[in-house]
C-alpha positions as CSV (number, residue, x, y, z in Angstrom):
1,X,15.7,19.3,37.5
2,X,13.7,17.4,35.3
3,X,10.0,18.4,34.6
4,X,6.7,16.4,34.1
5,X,8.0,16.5,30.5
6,X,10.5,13.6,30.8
7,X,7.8,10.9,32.4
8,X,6.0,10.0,29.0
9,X,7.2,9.2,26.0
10,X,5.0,8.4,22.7
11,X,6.2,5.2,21.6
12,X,6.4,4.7,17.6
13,X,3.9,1.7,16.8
14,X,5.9,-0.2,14.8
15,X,5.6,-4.3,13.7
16,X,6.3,-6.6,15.8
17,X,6.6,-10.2,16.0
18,X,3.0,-11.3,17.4
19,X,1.4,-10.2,14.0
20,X,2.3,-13.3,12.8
21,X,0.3,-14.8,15.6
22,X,-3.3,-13.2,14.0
23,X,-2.4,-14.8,10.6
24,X,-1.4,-18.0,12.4
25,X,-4.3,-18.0,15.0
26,X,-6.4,-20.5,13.3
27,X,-3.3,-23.5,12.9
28,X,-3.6,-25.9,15.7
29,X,-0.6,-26.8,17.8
30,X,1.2,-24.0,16.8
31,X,2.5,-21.3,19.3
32,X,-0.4,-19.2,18.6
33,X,-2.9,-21.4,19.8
34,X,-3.1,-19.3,23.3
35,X,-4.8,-16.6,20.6
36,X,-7.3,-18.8,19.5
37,X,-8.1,-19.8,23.2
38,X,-8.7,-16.1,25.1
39,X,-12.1,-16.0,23.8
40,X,-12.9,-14.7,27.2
41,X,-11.5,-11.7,29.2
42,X,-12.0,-11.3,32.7
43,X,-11.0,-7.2,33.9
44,X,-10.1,-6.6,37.1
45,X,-10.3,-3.1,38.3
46,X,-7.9,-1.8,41.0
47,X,-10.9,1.1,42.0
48,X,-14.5,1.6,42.3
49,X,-17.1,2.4,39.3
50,X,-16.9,5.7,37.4
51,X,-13.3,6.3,37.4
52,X,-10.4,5.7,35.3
53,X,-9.3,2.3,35.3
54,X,-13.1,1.2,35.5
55,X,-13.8,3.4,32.2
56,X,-10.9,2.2,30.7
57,X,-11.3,-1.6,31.3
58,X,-15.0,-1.8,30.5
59,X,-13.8,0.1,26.5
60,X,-11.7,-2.2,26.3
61,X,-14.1,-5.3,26.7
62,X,-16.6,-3.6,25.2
63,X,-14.2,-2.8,22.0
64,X,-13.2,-6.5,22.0
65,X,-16.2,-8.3,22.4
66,X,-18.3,-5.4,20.0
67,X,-15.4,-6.5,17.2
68,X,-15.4,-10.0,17.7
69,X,-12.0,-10.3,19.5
70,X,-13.7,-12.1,22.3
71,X,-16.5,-13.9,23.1
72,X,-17.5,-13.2,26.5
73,X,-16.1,-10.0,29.1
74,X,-16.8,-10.0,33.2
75,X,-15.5,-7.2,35.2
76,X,-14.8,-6.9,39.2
77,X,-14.2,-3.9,40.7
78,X,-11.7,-4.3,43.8
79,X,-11.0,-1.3,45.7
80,X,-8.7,-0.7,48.5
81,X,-5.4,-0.1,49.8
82,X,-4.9,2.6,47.0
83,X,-4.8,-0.2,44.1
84,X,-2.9,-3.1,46.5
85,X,-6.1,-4.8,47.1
86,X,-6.3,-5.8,43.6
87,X,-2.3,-6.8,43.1
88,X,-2.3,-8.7,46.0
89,X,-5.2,-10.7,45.3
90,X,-4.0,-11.4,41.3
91,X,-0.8,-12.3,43.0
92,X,-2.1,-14.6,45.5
93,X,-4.8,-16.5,42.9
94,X,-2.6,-15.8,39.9
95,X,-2.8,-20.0,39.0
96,X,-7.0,-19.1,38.8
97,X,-6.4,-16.0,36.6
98,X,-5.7,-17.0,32.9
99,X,-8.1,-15.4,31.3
100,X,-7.8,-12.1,33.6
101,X,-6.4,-8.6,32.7
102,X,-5.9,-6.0,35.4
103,X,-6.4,-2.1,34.1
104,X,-3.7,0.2,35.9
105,X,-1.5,3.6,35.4
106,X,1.2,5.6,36.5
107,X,-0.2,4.6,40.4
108,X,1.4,1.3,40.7
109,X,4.7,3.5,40.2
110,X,4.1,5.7,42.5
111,X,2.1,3.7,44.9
112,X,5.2,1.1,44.8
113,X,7.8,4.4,45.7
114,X,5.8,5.3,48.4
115,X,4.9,2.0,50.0
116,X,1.5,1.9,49.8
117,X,1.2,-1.2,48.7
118,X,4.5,-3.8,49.0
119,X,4.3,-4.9,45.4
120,X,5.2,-3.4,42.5
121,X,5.2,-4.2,38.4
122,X,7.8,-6.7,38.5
123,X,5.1,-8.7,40.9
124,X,3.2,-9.2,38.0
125,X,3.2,-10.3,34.1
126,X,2.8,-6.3,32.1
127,X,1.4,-6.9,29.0
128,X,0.4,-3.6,27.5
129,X,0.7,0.1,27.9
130,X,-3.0,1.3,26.4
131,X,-3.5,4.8,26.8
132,X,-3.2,8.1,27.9
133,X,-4.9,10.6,29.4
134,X,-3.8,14.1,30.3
135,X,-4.9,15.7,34.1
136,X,-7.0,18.3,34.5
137,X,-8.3,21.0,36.8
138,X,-11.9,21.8,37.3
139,X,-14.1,24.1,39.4
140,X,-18.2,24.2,40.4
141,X,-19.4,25.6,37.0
142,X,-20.5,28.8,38.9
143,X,-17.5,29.1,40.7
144,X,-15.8,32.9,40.5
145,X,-12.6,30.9,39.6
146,X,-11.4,31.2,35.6
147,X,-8.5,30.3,35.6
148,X,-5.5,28.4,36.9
149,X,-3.9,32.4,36.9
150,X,-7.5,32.8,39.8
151,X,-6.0,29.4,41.7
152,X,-2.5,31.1,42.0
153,X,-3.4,34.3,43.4
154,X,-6.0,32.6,45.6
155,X,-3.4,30.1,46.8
156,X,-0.8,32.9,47.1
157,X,-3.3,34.6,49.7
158,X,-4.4,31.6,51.5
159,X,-2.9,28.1,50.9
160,X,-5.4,26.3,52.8
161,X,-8.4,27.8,51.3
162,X,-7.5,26.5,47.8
163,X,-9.0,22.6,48.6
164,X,-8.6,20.0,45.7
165,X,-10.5,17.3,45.5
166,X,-8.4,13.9,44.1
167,X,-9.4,10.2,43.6
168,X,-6.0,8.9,44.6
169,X,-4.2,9.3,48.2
170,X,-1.8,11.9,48.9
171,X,1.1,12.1,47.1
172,X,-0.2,10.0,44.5
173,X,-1.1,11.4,40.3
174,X,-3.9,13.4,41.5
175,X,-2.2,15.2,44.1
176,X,1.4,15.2,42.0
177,X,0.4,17.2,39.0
178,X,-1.5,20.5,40.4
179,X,1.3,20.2,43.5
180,X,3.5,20.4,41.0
181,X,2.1,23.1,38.8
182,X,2.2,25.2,42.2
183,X,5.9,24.3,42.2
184,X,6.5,25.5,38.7
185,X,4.6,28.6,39.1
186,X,6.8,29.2,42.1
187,X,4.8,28.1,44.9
188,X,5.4,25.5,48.0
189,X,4.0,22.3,46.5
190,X,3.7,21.1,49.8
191,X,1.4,23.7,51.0
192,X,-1.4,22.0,48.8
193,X,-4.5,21.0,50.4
194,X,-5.4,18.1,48.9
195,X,-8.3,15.8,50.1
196,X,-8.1,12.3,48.9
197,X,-11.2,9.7,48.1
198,X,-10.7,6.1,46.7
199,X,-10.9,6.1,42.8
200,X,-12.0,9.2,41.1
201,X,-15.7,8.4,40.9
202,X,-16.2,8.9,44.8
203,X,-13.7,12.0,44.6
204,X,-16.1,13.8,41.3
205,X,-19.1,13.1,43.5
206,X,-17.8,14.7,46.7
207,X,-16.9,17.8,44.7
208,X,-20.1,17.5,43.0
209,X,-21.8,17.4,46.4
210,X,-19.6,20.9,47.2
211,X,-16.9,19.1,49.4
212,X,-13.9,21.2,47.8
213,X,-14.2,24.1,45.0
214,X,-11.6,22.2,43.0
215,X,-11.0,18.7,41.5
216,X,-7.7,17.2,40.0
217,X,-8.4,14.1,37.9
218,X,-8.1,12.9,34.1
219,X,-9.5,14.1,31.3
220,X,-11.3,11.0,30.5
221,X,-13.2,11.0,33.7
222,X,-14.2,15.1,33.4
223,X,-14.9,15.5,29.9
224,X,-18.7,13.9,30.0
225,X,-19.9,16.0,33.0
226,X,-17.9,19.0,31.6
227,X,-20.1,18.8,28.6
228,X,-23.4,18.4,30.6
229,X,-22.2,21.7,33.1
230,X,-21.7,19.6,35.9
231,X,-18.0,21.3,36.4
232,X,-15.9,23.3,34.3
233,X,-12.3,22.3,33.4
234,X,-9.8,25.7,34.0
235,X,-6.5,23.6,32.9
236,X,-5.2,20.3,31.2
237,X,-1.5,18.6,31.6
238,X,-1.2,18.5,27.9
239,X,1.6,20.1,25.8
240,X,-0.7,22.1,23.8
241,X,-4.8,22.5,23.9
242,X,-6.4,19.4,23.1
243,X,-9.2,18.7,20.3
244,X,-12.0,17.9,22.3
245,X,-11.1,20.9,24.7
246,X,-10.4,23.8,22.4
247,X,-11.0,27.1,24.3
248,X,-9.4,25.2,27.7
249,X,-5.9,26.5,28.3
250,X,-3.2,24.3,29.1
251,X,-1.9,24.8,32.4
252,X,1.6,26.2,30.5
253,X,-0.5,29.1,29.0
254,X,-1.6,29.6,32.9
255,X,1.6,30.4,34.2
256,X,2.3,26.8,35.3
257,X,5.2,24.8,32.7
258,X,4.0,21.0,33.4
259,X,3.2,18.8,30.7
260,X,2.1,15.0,31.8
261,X,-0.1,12.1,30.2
262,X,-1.2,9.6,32.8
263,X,-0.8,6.3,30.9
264,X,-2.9,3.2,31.4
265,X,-2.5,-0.5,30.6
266,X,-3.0,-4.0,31.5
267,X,-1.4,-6.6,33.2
268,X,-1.7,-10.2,33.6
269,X,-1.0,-12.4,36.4
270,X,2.4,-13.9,37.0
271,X,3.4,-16.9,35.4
272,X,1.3,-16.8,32.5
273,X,3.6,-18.3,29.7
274,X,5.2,-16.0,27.4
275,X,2.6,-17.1,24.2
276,X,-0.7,-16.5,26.2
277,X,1.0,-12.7,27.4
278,X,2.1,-11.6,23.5
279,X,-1.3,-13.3,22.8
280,X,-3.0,-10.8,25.2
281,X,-1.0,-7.9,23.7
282,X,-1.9,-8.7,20.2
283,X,-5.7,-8.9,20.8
284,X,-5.2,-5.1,22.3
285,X,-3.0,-4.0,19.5
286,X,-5.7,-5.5,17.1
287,X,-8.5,-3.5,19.2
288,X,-7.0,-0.4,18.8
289,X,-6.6,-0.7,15.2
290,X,-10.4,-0.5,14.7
291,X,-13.2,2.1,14.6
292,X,-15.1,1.0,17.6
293,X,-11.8,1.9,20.1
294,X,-11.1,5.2,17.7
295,X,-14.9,6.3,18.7
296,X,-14.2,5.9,22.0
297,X,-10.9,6.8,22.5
298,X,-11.7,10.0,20.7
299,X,-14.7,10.6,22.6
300,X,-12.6,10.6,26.4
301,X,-9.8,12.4,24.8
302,X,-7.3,9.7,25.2
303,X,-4.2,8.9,23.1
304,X,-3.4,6.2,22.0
305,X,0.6,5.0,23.5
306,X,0.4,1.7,22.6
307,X,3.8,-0.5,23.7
308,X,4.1,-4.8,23.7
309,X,5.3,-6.7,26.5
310,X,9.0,-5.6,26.4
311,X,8.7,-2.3,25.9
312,X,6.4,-1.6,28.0
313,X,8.8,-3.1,30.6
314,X,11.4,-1.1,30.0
315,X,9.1,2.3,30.2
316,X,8.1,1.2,33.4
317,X,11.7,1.0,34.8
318,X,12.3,4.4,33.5
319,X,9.6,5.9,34.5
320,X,10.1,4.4,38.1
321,X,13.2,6.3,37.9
322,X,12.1,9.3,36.7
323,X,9.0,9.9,39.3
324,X,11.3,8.6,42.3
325,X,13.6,11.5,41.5
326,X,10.8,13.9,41.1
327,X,8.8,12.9,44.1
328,X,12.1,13.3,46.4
329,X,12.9,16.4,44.9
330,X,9.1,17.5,46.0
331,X,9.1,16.0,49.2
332,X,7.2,12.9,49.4
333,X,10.2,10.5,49.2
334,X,13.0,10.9,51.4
């Protein structure tokens, strides 16, 4: 029975091949040429403002164009359809989307197993795996709640009174990690009430507006209103307390033995010749090499899990694996 554990894996940045591409950037007619062309991004954003793939694309752009990768960033947020919206329409204009990149996570894994959407990775061109960012658990900031240990003995009296609050539908990331911290603590998963909203912005203001007592979400997405007392985080997903959350347990040290990193990166549209995607992957290697991203990144508590084109591919055939297992071991796959 494998744990959260096995699903991510912190890849070793080592060289690879498209550094020659930055020192050959500036020779005409050589392969490296798509380089010198992307001097314009477009981000396409599976969900709505304010949550994860949103933040993530728009640090990206910013990172690039702040450092002189790029010239000129546009973003479009498309939600819908838990993500599909976006896919879909990549798919079906992929010969008008060069110059785009579309942010997404562990969700087009899941989303894919579960047949929320009838595409999957392989329908598009994966460039780059990005990021990651550990899941928390958060409460009202006066809430009588303390603790994950408070969750349990709540949920242990009443199930349905313990109501999470999740910017992804059910069965998805948001609704998968505290499920499955029940589950390791010795709980039904499936007796989790979770209530889903479309993209974690919309989900963080209906618990701020007192919808549910709880919220499930990532770190990134948490950590500013957390600092300003808007909510209070109880539990993080990581292996061991993170820097910018130091007197936060980890949800192990709560009685619950989950460890998971929801990673994010970008894809291109299919078709795109093999140059222009290393190209792509090279301009984010070379972002995240400088201080601008390390500000940021630092600043959201993400790590950094950078992996090129092929790499990333292979991850995300093990990791469809891995979470197909899990989620019929928990239920939401038959």
């Amino acid at each position: 029975m494998k744990s959260f554990k096995s699903l991510t894996r912190r890849a070793v940045l080592g060289g690879i091949a498209a550094a020659g591409l930055i020192a050959a950037s500036g020779l005409p007619g050589t392969s490296a040429s798509a380089q010198q062309d992307i001097d314009t991004i477009h981000f396409l954003i599976p969900g709505g403002a304010g949550g994860g793939w949103d933040s993530t694309a728009r640090a990206i752009g910013m990172t690039m164009k702040q450092e002189g990768l790029i010239e000129n960033d546009s973003y479009e947020n498309m939600s819908g359809a838990g993500g599909g919206k976006a896919i879909g329409y990549l798919i079906e204009t992929a010969d008008r989307q060069e110059n785009t990149l579309m942010v997404n996570s562990t969700p087009i894994i899941v989303r894919s197993l579960t047949q929320i959407f009838p595409y999957s990775y392989r329908d598009v061109t994966p460039v780059a795996r990005v990021i990651g960012d550990y899941q928390i658990l958060a409460v009202q900031p006066d809430s009588e709640i303390q603790g994950f240990e408070d969750v349990l003995e709540r949920f242990r009296e009443d199930p349905r009174s313990v109501k999470i609050a999740g910017g992804s539908v059910r069965g998805d990331l948001d609704h998968l990690v505290p499920a499955s911290a029940f589950r390791a603590a010795g709980e039904d998963p499936r007796q989790v009430a979770y209530v889903p909203y479309d993209a974690g912005g919309k989900a963080l203001a209906g618990f701020l507006s007192g919808e549910t007592e709880l919220l499930s979400t990532g770190l990134g997405e948490a950590i500013g209103p957390h600092r300003d007392g808007q909510l209070r985080i109880i539990a993080v997903s990581a292996p061991e307390r993170v820097d910018v959350l130091p007197d936060v347990p980890t949800f192990k040290e709560s009685g619950a033995d989950i460890d998971f990193a929801n990673w994010r990166g970008v894809f291109a549209a299919p078709g795109i010749s093999d140059e222009r995607k290393q190209a792509f992957a090279t301009k984010v290697e070379t972002m995240m090499d400088t201080g601008t991203w390390e500000e940021i990144r630092s600043k959201n508590g993400w790590q950094n899990l950078y992996l090129p084109p092929a790499e990333f591919v292979d991850f995300l055939a093990k990791q469809e694996e891995e979470m197909g297992e899990l989620m019929r071991e928990m239920g939401f796959l038959r």
